[in-house]
N, C-alpha and C positions, 0 to 999 in steps of 0.2 A: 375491270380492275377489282382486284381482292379485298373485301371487306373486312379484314381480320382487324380491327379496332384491335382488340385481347391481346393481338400477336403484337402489336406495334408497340402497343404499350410496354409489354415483357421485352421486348427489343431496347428500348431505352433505360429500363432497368437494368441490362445487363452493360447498356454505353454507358451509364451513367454512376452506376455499382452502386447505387441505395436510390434509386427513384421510389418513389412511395406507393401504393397502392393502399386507397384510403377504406375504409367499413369501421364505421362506428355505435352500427343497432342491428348485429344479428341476433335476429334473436327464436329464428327456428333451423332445421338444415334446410327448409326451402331458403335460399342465400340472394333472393331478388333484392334488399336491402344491397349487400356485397354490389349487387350489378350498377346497380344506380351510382356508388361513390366510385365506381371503376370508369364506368364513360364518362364521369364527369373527370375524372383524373384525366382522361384521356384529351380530353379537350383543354386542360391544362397543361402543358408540354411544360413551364418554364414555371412552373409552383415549385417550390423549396420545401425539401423534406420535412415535416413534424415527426411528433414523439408519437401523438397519435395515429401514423398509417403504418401500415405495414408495407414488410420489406421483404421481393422474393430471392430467393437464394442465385448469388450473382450464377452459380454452374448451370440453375437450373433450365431446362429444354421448354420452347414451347408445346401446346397440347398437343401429343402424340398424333391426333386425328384432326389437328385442327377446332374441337371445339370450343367453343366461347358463351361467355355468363350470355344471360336472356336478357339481360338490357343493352347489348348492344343493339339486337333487333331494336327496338327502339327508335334507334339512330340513325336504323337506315329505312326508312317508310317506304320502301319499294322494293324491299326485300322480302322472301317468301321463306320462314324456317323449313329448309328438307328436313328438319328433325321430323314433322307434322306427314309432309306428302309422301316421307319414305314408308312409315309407317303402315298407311292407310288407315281400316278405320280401326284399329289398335294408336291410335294417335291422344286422342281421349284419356288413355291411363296415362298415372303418372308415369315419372322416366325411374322413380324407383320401383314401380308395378310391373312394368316391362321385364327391369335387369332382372325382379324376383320369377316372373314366369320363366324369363331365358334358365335360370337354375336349375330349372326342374329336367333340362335337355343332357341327352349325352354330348360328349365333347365332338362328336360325328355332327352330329344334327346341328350344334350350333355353328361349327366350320360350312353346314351348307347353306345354313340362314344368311350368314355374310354376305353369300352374292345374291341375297335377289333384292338388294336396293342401298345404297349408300347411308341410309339412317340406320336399316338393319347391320350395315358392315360397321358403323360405330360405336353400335351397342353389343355387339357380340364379340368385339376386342377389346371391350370394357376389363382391364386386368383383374379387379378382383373377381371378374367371374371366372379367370381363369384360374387362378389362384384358388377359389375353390374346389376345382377338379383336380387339381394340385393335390393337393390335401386329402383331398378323398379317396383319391384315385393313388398316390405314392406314400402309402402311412411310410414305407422304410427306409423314405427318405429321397433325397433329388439333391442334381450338380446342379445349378441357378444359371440360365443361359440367356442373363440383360432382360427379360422380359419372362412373367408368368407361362405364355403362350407358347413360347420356344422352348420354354423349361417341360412343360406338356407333351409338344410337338418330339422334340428330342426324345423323349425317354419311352414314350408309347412309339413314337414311329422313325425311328433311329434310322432309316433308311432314305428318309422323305428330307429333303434339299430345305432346311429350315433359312436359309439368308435372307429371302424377302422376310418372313417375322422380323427378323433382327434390326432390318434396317427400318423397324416402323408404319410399314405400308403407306398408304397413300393418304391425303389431306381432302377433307370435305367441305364444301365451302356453303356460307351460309348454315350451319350448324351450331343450335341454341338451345343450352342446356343448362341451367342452374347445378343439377343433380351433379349431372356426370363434373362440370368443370369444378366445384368444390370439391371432389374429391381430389383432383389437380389440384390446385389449389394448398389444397392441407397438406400435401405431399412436398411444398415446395417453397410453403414460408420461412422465413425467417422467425425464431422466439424475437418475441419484443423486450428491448430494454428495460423496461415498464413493467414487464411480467416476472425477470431475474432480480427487480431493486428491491423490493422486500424482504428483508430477515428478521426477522421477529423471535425466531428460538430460542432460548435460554442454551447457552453454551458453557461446556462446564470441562477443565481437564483435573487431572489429577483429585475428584473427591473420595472420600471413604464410601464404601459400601453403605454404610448408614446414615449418609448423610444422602445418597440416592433414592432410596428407600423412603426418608424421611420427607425429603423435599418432592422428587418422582412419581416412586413408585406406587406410594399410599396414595398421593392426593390424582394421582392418573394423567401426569399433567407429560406431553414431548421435553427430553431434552437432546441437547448434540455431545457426543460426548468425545473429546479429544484429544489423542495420545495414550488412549487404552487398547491399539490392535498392533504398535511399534514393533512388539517380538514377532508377531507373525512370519512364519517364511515365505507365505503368500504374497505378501505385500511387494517383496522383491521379487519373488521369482515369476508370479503368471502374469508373465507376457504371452503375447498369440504363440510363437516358437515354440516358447518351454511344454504349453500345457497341449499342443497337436503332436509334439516331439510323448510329451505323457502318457497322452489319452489313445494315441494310435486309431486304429477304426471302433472304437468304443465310440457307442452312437449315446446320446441325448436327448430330452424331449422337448421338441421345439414346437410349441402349441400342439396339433393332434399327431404329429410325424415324430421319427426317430433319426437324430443324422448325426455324422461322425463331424467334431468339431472343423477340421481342414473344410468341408463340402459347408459349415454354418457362416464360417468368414469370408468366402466364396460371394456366400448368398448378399451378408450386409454389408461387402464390399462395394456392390454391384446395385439395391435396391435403392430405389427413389418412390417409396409407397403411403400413403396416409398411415397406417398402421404395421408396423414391420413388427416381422417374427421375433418374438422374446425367447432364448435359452431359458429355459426354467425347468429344473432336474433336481426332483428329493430324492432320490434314491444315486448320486455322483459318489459320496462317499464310498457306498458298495462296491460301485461299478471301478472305481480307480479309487484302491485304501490311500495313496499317499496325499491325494488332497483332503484327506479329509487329516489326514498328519499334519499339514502344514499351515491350521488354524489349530485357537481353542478359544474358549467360549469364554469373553469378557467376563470381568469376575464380577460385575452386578447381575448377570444373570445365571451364577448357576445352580441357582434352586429352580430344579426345574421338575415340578412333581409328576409330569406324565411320561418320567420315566420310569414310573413304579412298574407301569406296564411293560416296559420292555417292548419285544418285539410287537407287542399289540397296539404299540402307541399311535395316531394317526402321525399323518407323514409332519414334518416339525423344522425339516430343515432342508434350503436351495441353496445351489450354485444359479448364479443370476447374469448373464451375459446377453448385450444388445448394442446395433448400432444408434446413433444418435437418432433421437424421434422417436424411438421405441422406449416402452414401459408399461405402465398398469394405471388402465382409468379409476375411479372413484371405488372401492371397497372399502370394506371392515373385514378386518384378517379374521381364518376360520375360529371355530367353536370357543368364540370368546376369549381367545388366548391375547394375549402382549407379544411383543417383537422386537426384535434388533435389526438392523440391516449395517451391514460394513460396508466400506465401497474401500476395494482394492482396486482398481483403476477406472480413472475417469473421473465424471462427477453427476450427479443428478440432485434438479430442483424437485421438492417437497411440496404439499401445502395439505393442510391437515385440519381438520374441523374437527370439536369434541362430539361427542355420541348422541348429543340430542340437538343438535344442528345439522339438518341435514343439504348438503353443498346443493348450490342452485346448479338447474339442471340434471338432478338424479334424482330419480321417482323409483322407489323402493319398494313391491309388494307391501300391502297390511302385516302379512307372518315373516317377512323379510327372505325370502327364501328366492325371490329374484331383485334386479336391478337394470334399473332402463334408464343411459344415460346416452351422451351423442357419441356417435361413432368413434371417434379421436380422438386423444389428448389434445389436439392443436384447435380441433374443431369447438373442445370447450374453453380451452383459453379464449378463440377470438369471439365467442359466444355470450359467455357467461362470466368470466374472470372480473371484466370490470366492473360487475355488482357489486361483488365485494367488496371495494375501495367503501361503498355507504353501509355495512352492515352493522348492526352494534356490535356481534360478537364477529370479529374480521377471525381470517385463519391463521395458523400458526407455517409458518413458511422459512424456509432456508433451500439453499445449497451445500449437499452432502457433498464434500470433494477428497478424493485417494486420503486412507487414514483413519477415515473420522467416521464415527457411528452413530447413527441414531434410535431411538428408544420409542416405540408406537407403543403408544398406550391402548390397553383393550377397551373394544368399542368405537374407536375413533377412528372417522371417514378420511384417506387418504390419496394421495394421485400422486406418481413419480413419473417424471421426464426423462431420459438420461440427454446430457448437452452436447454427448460426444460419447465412441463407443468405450463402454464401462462394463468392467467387471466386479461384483458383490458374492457376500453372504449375506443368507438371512437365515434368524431361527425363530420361529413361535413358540412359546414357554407359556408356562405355568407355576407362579408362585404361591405364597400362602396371601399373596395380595390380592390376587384376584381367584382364585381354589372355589369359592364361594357363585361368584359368575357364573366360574365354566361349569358348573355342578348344575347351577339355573338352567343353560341355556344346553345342556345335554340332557335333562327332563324335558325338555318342553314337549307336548302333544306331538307337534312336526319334525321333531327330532329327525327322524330317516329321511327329513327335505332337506332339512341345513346342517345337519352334521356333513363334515369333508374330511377326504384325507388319510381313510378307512372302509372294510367293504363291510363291517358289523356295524353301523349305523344304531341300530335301534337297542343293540348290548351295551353300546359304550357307556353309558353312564352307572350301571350296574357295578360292568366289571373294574371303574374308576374311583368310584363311591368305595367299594369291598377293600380295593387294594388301597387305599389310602388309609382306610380304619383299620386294616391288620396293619400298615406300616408307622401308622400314627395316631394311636391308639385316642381318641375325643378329640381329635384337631376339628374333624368339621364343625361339631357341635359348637366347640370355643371359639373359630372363626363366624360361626352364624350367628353366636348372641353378639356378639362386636361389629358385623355389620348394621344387625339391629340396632346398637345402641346407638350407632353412626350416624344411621337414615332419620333417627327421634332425632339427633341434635342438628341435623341439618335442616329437618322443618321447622325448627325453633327461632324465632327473627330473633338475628344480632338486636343491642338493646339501642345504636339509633336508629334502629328503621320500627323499634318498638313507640319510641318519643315520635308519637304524631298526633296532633290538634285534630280529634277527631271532626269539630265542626265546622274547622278549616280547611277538610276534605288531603288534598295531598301535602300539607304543611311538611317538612321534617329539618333539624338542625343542618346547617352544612356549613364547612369551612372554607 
C-alpha cells in the first residue's frame, strides 16, 4: 500500500476546497517544523479550517515525483527514505548540496544521472534546475512547454519525442525531502487572509503638489496616491491583445533572457513555480515609442534632476508585467533614488519598512552591496511575516490596485506580490528632496559595487555633481546647509522627553 500521507492530504484539500494545511514556527528554509503541523493535519481528517493554516490552491497537482515533507517518515517507522539508498554515500549532503553540485552538469550528463537510481531521477527533474539551463543556455528566449525540462528538451532537441516529459514521468515511493517539497509547496499556496488585512498607508486623492511635498516628500514617509494616472491611455488600452497586437516580435527582458511578449504570456499562463519570471524592461520606451506615449509622469514627480544627464542618466524607468506569485523580494531601489509605481492592471500587495529597520529575514552585507533573503516571496511570508504583528515599528502595507500609485520613499526596504497577473510602471527620480542622498551614496568608496543602472559606475557622481552646478548654479551647497540644519534639529529631544526626573531614572509626563 502507498504511503503518500502528503498526497492524501492535498487530495482532501482539493474534496474539500479550503482544508488547512497547518505551520506556525518556520522559521529556517529547512521546513521540518511545516512537516510536523502537516502529519498531524493529516491525522486530523475532520479539523475545521482556522485563520492560522494555510490553504493549497484548490487547481493545484500533487508533487510531480511524488515527494513528501520528512515528517511523514516519521509515521511510518518501517519505512526506508530511497531519498538516502538512492543516493549512496552522497546521502550525507544536504538535498540543497546535491541540487547545487547537479548545477555544475550539462544538461546531457544530468539526463544520464536520472537513470541510475530513483533518488537521482528525482533530483535531476528538480525544475529549477532545469530552469536554470533554460536560462543559460536560451538567453533569446523560449516557447514554455508545461514544464522547464520540455521547454529544454524541445528547443535543444526538437527532434526527440518530448510526451513522456510532459506527462510528468513516474512517482517514487517513499521519497522524503523537506528541501525539494517546499519548494512545492511555495509554488502552490494559497496568500493568507491575514497577510492581504492590513492597510496601514496614508491614502491621499486629489492634493496639491505642495502639499505632497510637504507632508511626503520631505518628511520620506509612503503615500497611496488616487486618481492621479485617470488620463492615461494605458490604463484603457493594455490589455494582453492590444500590447502583443503593439509590440509584434519586439523581445523584452525577462530576468537574464530576451522574449517577445505573445511567447511571455505563453510562459505565465502555463507556470506553477515558487518564483515566476518578472517582465522588467527599462529600455520599452525605445524599443516600442508608443507606450512610452501613452503615460506621463504624475505631476508630483516631475522634478526629476537626473535628467540633466540626458542620455547618460542610469536606467530610471520599467514596464513591469507578471503572473500572480511573481514580483520582487525585499530591496532598496538603486542609487538612493525615490519611486513611483502605477499599476495598470491588476493589483499587488505592498509592505515597506523605513531605511533603518531592516525586515526580518534579510541580512544585508556591511557596505550593502549584497542581500541574502529566503528564496520567495511566499517563503517569507510563511516564514517571517508573522513577526511583525509584535514589532514596535510594524511596516507600512497596502494593496496597490488598477489606477492607483504609489510613492517609495528613498531608502526604504520594500517587497511587492502581484494577487493576479498585473501590469505597471515604474520610475526612480530624483528631487531636490533627496539631490543631497543620492550625491552621498554616489561618493561612497564602493561606489562601482552599488551604483546600478549605468556602465560608468565610478564617473557618475562627477559627471552628476558638474551637470547640476552648471544647471543650478549653488543648489547643492544650499541643500547641504538644510540638511544639516535638519539632522542638528533632529538630535534635539522634543521638550517632553526633555521633562525627565533625572533621579527617577525613566520618569517622563504622559497623557
Amino acid at each position: 500500500m502507498r504511503s503518500f500521507r502528503m498526497r492524501n492530504l492535498l487530495s482532501r484539500v482539493k474534496r474539500r476546497t479550503k482544508k488547512t494545511i497547518r505551520n506556525r514556527n518556520i522559521a529556517t528554509r529547512n521546513c521540518i517544523p511545516i512537516t510536523k503541523e502537516l502529519t498531524r493535519s493529516v491525522e486530523q481528517e475532520d479539523e475545521e479550517i482556522t485563520e492560522e493554516g494555510f490553504s493549497i490552491k484548490s487547481s493545484a497537482p500533487s508533487h510531480t515525483h511524488g515527494v513528501q515533507p520528512l515528517g511523514n517518515l516519521y509515521l511510518n517507522p518501517g519505512s526506508v527514505n530511497s531519498r538516502d539508498t538512492g543516493l549512496g554515500n552522497l546521502h550525507t549532503l544536504s538535498d540543497e548540496l546535491v541540487l547545487d553540485i547537479l548545477g555544475f552538469l550539462e544538461a546531457s550528463s544530468v539526463g544520464i544521472l536520472a537513470s541510475v537510481s530513483k533518488s537521482f531521477y528525482v533530483f535531476t527533474n528538480h525544475e529549477p534546475l532545469w530552469r536554470n539551463l533554460v536560462l543559460e543556455n536560451l538567453p533569446a528566449g523560449f516557447q514554455y512547454k508545461g514544464s522547464w525540462k520540455s521547454t529544454y528538451v524541445s528547443a535543444c532537441y526538437p527532434s526527440f519525442d518530448d510526451s513522456a516529459i510532459a506527462l510528468g514521468g513516474f512517482k517514487v515511493r517513499d521519497f522524503y525531502s523537506d528541501y525539494l517539497f517546499q519548494s512545492w509547496l511555495c509554488a502552490n499556496l494559497e496568500m493568507k487572509p491575514e497577510w492581504l488585512e492590513r492597510d496601514n498607508v496614508v491614502r491621499k486623492r486629489g492634493i496639491s503638489v505642495e502639499e505632497f511635498v510637504l507632508n511626503f516628500e520631505e518628511p520620506n514617509k509612503p503615500v497611496l496616491l488616487e486618481g492621479c494616472i485617470d488620463n492615461w491611455g494605458a490604463l484603457g488600452n493594455w490589455d494582453r491583445d492590444y500590447l502583443i497586437r503593439l509590440c509584434g516580435d519586439v523581445k523584452f527582458s525577462v530576468g537574464p533572457v530576451e522574449m517577445k511578449l505573445g511567447d511571455y504570456f505563453g510562459y505565465s499562463d502555463q507556470v506553477r513555480e515558487e518564483r515566476p519570471l518578472y517582465l522588467f524592461d527599462p529600455k520599452f520606451a525605445e524599443k516600442v515609442p508608443k507606450l512610452g506615449d501613452e503615460y506621463e509622469v504624475p505631476v508630483y514627480f516631475r522634478e526629476d534632476l537626473f535628467s540633466v544627464l540626458d542620455n547618460e542618466r542610469p536606467d530610471y524607468r520599467w514596464i513591469i508585467i507578471g503572473p500572480a506569485g511573481s514580483g520582487s523580494s525585499f530591496h532598496v531601489d538603486p542609487n538612493s533614488t525615490s519611486a513611483w509605481n502605477a499599476v495598470i492592471k491588476g493589483s499587488k500587495k505592498w509592505i515597506l519598512f523605513p531605511p533603518d529597520v531592516i525586515p526580518p529575514g534579510v541580512h544585508p552585507s556591511p557596505d550593502g552591496a549584497e542581500v541574502a533573503s529566503p528564496v520567495s516571496i511566499i517563503e517569507w511570508f510563511m516564514n517571517f511575516y508573522g513577526a511583525t504583528k509584535n514589532w514596535k515599528t510594524k511596516p507600512i502595507e497596502c494593496v496597490c490596485k488598477t489606477g492607483e500609485v504609489i510613492f517609495v520613499p528613498s531608502g526604504w526596504w520594500h517587497l511587492v506580490i502581484n494577487l493576479e497577473e498585473s501590469i505597471a510602471i515604474t520610475q526612480n527620480y530624483v528631487s531636490r528632496r533627496n539631490l543631497v542622498n543620492v550625491l552621498d551614496f554616489l561618493k561612497r568608496p564602493n561606489a562601482s559595487t552599488l551604483v546600478s543602472g549605468t556602465r560608468d559606475r565610478v564617473n557618475l557622481y562627477d559627471k552628476f555633481k558638474n551637470a547640476i552646478e552648471a544647471s543650478f548654479p549653488g543648489e547643492i551647497d544650499d541643500l547641504t546647509r538644510k540638511e544639516e540644519e535638519r539632522k542638528i534639529q533632529q538630535r534635539k529631544l522634543p521638550f517632553w522627553d526633555s521633562v525627565t526626573d533625572a533621579n527617577a531614572g525613566a520618569f517622563k509626563f504622559s497623557f
